[in-house]
N, C-alpha and C positions, 0 to 999 in steps of 0.2 A: 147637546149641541157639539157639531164637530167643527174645530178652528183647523186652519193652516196656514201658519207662522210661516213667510216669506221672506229672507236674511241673509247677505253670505257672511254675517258674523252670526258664530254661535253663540258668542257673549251676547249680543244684543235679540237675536232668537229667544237665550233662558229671559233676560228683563223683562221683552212682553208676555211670555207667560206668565213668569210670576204676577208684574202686572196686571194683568189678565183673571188672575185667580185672586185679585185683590176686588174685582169688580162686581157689576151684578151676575156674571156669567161664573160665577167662580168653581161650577161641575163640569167643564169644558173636557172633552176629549184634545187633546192638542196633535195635530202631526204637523211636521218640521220639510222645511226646502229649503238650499241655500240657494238659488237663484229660479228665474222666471222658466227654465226651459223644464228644470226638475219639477216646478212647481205644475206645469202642465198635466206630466204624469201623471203627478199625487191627486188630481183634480178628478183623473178619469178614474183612479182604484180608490180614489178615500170619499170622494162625492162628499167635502164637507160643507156644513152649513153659511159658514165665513170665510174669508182669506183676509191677513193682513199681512199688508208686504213693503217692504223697503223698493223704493224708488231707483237707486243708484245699486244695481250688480254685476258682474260679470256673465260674462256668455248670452244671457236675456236678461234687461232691465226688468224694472215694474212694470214702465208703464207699455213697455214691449210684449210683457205678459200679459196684464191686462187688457189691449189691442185683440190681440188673437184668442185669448180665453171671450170675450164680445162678439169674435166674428164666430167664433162656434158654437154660436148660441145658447151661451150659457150668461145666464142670470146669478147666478151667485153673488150676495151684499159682497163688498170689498173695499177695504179702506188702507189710505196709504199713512205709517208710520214712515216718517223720512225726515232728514235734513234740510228738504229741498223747501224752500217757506215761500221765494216768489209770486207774486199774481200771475205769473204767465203759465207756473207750475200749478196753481191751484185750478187755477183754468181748464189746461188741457186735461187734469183729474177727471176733473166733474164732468167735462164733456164726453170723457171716453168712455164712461158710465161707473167710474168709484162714486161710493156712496159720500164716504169723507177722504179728508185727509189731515193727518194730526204732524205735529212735529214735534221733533225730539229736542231736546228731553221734555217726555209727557209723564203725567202724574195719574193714577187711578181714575183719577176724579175723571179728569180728559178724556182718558178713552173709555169709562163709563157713558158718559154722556154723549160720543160720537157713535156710540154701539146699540144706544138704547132705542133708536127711533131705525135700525136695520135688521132689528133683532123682533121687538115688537109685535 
């Protein structure tokens, strides 16, 4: 399975990997975007299975990438790791078609169990 880890921090990029390789997915190909607009690219040449992305970036948000990776008809599972914790955030998540969204700081266990029913 091929992930794409969506972050403009690289610190927080390596934690969901490693994360990540704590879970049941732990043979992951990972490839890396530091914001929404890079993150389009990597969509059209790495065609990976998952995206998990940070909500709050520069140049293209999350959920501004999200939006437009939707209108181009793409299906890709995709879940938000973010700060953002609000019902009005979790709302327009789930409306624009993320599968979850997790906040930080999350534990193995968390994003095991938000992965397991997109993954499936």
């Amino acid at each position: 399975m091929k992930v794409l880890i969506v972050d403009d921090s690289k610190a927080m990029r390596m934690i969901v990997k490693r994360t990540l390789a704590r879970t049941d997915l732990d043979r992951c190909e990972v490839v890396e975007a530091e914001n929404g607009a890079e993150a389009l690219t990597k969509i059209e040449s790495e065609h990976p299975d998952l995206v998990l992305c940070d909500w709050n970036m520069p140049e293209m948000s999350g959920i501004e990438f999200l939006k437009q990776l939707r209108e181009s008809g793409s299906h890709v599972p995709f879940g938000f790791i973010t700060s953002e914790s609000g019902d009005d955030t979790r709302h327009l998540a789930l409306e624009t078609g993320a599968q979850f969204i997790i906040t930080k700081p999350f534990t193995p266990e968390s994003l095991n169990a938000a992965l397991m029913p997109c993954v499936s």
